[in-house]
N, C-alpha and C positions, 0 to 999 in steps of 0.2 A: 725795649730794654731787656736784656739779658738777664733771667732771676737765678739765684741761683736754689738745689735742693731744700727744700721747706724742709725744718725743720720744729715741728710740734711742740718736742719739749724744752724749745725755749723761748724765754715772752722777754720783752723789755716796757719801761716804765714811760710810756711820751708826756716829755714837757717834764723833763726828772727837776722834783722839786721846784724852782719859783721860778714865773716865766714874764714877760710882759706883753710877749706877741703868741698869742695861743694859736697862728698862722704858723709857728713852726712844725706843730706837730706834721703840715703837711707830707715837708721834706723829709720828717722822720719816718713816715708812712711807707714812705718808698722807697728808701734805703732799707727799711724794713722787709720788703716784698724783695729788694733784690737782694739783701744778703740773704733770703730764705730764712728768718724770724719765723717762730711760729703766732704770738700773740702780741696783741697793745694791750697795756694795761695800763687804767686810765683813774688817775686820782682827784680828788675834787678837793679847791679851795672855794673858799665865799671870796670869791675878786674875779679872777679871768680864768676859771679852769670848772667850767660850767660841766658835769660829765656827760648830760645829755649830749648838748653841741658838739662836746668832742671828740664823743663818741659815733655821733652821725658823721661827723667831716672825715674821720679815721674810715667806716664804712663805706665814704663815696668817693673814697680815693684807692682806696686797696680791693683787690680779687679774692685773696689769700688767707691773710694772716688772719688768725682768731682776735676776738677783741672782749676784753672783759673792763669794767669796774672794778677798781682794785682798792678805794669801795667808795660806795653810795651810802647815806643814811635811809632807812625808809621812813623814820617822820618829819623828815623835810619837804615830801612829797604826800598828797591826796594819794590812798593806793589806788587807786582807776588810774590816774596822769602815769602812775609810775608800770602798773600793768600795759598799758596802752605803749610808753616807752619803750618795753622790752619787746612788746610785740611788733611795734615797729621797726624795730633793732631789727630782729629777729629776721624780718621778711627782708627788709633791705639788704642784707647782710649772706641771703642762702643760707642760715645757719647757725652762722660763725659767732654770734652774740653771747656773753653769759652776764647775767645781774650777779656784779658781786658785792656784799652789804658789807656795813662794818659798826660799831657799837660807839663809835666817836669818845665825845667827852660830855660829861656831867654837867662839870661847869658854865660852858658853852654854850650848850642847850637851854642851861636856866635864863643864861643872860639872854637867849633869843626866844624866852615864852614857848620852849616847846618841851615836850613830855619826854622825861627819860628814855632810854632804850636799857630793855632788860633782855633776858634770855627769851624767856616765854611772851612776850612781848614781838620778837623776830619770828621766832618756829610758829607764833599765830599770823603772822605778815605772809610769813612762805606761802601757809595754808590757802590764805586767799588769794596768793598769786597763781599757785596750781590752778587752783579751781577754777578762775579766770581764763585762765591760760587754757582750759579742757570747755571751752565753750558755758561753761556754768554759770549762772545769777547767783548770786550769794546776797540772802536776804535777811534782814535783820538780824546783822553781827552785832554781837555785845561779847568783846572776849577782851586780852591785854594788849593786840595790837590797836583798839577803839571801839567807837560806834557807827555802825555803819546801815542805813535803813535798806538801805539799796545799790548792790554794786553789778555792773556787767559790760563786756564785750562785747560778742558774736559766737552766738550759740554754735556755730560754724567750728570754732575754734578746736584744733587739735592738734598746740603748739608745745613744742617739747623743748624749752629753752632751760637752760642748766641754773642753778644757785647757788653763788660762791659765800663762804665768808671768811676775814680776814680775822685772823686769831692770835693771841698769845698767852695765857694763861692754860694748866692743866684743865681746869671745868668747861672753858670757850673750846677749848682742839675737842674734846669728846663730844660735846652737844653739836661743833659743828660734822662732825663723824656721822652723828644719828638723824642729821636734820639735812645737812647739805650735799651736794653734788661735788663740789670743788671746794678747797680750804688755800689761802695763801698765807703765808707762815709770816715772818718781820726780817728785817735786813741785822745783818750782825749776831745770827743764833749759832753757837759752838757746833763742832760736827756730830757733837754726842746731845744736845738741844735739840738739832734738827732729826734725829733719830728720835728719839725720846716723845718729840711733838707728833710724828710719825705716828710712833707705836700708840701712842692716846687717840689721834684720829681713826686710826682703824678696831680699837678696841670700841671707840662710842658707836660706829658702822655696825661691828659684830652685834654691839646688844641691840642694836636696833633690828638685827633680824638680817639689815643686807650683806650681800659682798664687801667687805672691807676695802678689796681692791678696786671698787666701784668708784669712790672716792678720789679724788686726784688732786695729789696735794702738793702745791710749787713751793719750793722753795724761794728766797728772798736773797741774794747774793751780793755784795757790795763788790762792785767790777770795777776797779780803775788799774786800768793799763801805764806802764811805765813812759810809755810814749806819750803821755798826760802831762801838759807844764807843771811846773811845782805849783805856782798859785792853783791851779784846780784840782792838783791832786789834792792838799789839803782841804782845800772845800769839801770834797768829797770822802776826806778819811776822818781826820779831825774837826770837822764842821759840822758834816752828816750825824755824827756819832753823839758831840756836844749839843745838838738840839735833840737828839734821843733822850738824851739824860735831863736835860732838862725839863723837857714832856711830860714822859713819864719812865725814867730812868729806875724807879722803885720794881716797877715789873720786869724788865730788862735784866736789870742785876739778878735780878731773886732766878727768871728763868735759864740764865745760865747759870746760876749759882756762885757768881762772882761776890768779892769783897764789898759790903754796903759800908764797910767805913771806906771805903776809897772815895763811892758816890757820893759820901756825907762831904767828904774833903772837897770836891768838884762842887759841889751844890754852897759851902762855905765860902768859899773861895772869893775878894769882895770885887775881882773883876767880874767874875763869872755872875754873880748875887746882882749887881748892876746896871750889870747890862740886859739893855731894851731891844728886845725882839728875838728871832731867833740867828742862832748863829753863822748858821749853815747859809742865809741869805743877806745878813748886815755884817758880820766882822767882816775884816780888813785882814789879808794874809799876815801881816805883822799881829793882829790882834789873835789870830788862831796861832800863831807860836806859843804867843802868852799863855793858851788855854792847851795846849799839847802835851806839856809836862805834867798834868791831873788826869789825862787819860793812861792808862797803861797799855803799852804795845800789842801783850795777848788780846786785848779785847778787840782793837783795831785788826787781829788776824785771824779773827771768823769774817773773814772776806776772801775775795780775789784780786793780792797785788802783783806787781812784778812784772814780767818777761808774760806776750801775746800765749805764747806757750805755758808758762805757769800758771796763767788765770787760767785757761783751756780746763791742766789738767785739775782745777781745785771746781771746776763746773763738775765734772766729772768725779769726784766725792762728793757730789752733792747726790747722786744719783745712787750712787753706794753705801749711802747712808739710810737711804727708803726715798728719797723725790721720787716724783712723776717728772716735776717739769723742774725749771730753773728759771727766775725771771733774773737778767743781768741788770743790777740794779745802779742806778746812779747815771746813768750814762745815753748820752741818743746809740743811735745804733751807726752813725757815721763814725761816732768812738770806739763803736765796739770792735768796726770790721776786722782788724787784724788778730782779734782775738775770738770771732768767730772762725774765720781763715784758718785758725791754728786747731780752735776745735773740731773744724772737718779732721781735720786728720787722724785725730783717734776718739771719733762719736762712735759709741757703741750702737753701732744703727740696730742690732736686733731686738734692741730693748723696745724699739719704739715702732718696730712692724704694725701694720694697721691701725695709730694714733692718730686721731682727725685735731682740723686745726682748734675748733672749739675748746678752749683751756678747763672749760665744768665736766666736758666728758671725760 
């Protein structure tokens, strides 16, 4: 199969959003390897999007592309099971592996008897995955990631695998700045957001003492191409968007600094108020019409719509706004092709001289 140039700084999402055959990611694997993709990034639900499994299967099909977690919780896992994960990743993979976490929900978590995730709580997780990860015993932990009498690998060990976290709040972008390797930003952040999250990542980097530029921080970019039927562009614009808001649409609004009485009016709303599940995966095209007129158009265009060539060139403000990388969000990468195609055309390659495919480095 014929690949074409690998391209590092850009990742896509396998199995975007809800799936029922987690056997697709296959084929997104390899369209991935030949449009030259640089990463999978690989999200977990409690049903069929196990990120372990997905992650291995993504590994034992591709050469190439980087693969990260875009995220994992760590107290869903024993951290041994979850160290031992990444160092399997890691070997399997030559490399190309990054653990990337994420702070989930509150709520969630209570209902499944597991203990909150806090800040100081993950930067103590990190701690003892480094350590693990350098051959180290780590013996009677008592800190905020747990109790731990005894944890170890193989003193052998001298695995350098990267730690991503997905953020969106000013206080998360900086601690993940001082704490992590890689930071993946949220889909839908204004162009002066994604600068703004930028500048907070590399200022928490500085006070930590390292290279700011150390850090590599993706961007989150909503890609739907015009060449997209109308039922799925919807899904994808006004769908995507309306289960944001739904979620947690408070944070959202507040980080671009949009209107909360609009949100208040969407979240009022008694179809929106309603309806059971989320939207992005149970409305009905006729039912996202209904709900279309309570989004406003500028929010729907912190994305990439349009013409293969107009998505191209809004990848590229993604990079001129401080990205490292761009993950094309929404979409396999069979959808993307004509809008990578278009981005060869004017990829600023020099930016991205000597970037391996690993998405933490």
């Amino acid at each position: 199969m014929e690949q074409g140039l690998l391209k590092p700084e850009l990742g896509y999402y396998t199995l975007a959003g809800h799936t029922n055959n987690p056997r697709d990611l296959v084929q997104e694997a390899l369209d991935a390897e030949r449009l030259g993709l640089g990463s999978a990034f690989i999200s977990e639900r409690f049903n069929l999007k196990d990120a372990s499994t997905l992650s291995g299967a993504v590994g034992a099909v591709s050469e190439r592309i980087g693969i990260a977690t875009g995220a994992t919780n760590h107290n869903t896992r024993h951290p041994l099971i979850t160290a031992t994960y990444a160092t399997t990743m890691h070997r399997l993979t030559g490399g190309r592996f990054a653990l990337g976490l994420g702070r989930g929900f509150d709520g969630l978590f209570d209902a499944m008897g597991l203990p909150r995730i806090t800040m100081k709580g993950m930067e103590d997780f990190c701690g003892i995955m480094r350590r693990l990860w350098q051959g180290e015993t780590v013996l009677g932990h008592d800190g905020p990631a747990g109790q731990y009498p005894w944890l170890a690998q193989d003193p052998a060990f001298k695995e350098d695998i990267p730690l991503m976290l997905c953020a969106l709040g000013p206080k998360t972008l900086e601690f993940a700045g001082r704490v992590f390797d890689g930071v993946i930003l949220h889909t839908f952040f204004t162009d002066e957001t994604l600068a703004e999250c930028v500048r907070l990542v590399r200022k928490g980097a500085a006070d930590a003492g390292k290279d700011p530029a150390s850090v590599r921080v993706w961007s989150v970019l909503a890609t739907i191409g015009d060449h997209l039927s109308y039922d799925l562009t919807m899904k994808k614009t006004v769908g995507r968007m309306a289960t944001y808001l739904q979620a947690y649409g408070d944070i959202l609004v507040s980080v671009n600094g949009w209107d909360k009485a609009v949100l208040e009016r969407f979240r009022a709303d008694p179809f929106v108020a309603n309806f059971k599940g989320a939207l992005d995966a149970k409305a009905s095209t006729e039912a996202l019409e209904r709900v279309a007129p309570l989004i406003p158009e500028a929010w729907l265009a912190a994305s990439a719509m349009g013409s293969p060539e107009q998505c191209a060139k809004r990848v590229v403000d993604q990079f001129d706004c401080g990205a490292d990388g761009v993950i094309l969000h929404g979409a396999s990468p069979a959808e993307l092709e004509p809008i990578v195609k278009a981005y060869e055309a004017i990829r600023p390659s020099a930016r991205f001289e000597g970037r391996v495919a690993n998405p933490g480095r």
